[in-house]
C-alpha positions, 0 to 999 in steps of 0.5 A: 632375765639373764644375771649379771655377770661381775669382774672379781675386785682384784687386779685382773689380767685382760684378754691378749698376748702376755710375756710370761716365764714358765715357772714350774711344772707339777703332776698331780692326780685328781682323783687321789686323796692320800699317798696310797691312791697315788701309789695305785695309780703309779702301779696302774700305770696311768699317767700323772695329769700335768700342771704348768706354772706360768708368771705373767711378766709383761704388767709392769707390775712389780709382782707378777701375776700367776696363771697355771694351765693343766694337760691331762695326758690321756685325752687326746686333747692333753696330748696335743696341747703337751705336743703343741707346749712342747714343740712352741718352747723346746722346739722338739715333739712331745714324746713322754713326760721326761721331755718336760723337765727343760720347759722350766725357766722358759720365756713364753708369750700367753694368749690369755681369754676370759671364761665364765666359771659360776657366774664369775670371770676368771682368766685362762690360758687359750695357748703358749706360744714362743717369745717374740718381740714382732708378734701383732694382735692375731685374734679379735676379742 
């Protein structure tokens, strides 16, 4: 018997496009517990992983709902989803971490899924596409 799985008793954001704004942008490295890894890293010359803060705007709620999406700059994976933020909300490629600071106070459209984590729902962002008022439904949940 496979168990069941529950949707949290908050307010939750459902599947589909969300208008949102891109609220901040942060760097943080995983594995460093105190300001001396922090310096390590920086001396190592390993890149910073990248976090994007988002507001969903489109709940008519009068709090907007926040949704964050981490890149990992080292993977190819990183890399391409940045190079994909980049060119969707700047229209420009992605050459460095500089070219972020203009991603701030953007308006963006969220394809928003839902994933398991422990047996619990959460919703998680699938990409960020530019804002635009004609898009139609292009994914079946």
């Amino acid at each position: 018997m496979t168990p069941q799985i529950t949707l949290p008793h908050r307010k939750f954001l459902q599947e589909g496009l969300h208008d949102a704004i891109c609220k901040a942008i942060s760097y943080e490295y995983p594995d460093a517990a105190d300001p001396d890894d922090v310096v390590f890293y920086e001396k190592q010359g390993c890149p910073p992983m990248v976090v994007v803060y988002f507001a969903v705007t489109s709940q008519g709620e009068k709090k907007p709902q926040s949704l964050i999406r981490k890149y990992d700059p080292l993977t190819p994976e990183g890399r391409s989803a940045l190079q994909e933020l980049t060119r969707s909300l700047l229209d420009k490629p992605f050459n460095g971490l500089m070219d972020l600071s203009g991603l701030e106070g953007r308006p963006c459209t969220l394809v928003v899924v839902h994933r398991e984590v422990r047996e619990t729902i959460y919703p998680s962002i699938l990409a960020v596409l530019p804002t635009s008022s004609y898009y139609e439904e292009p994914f079946a949940f």
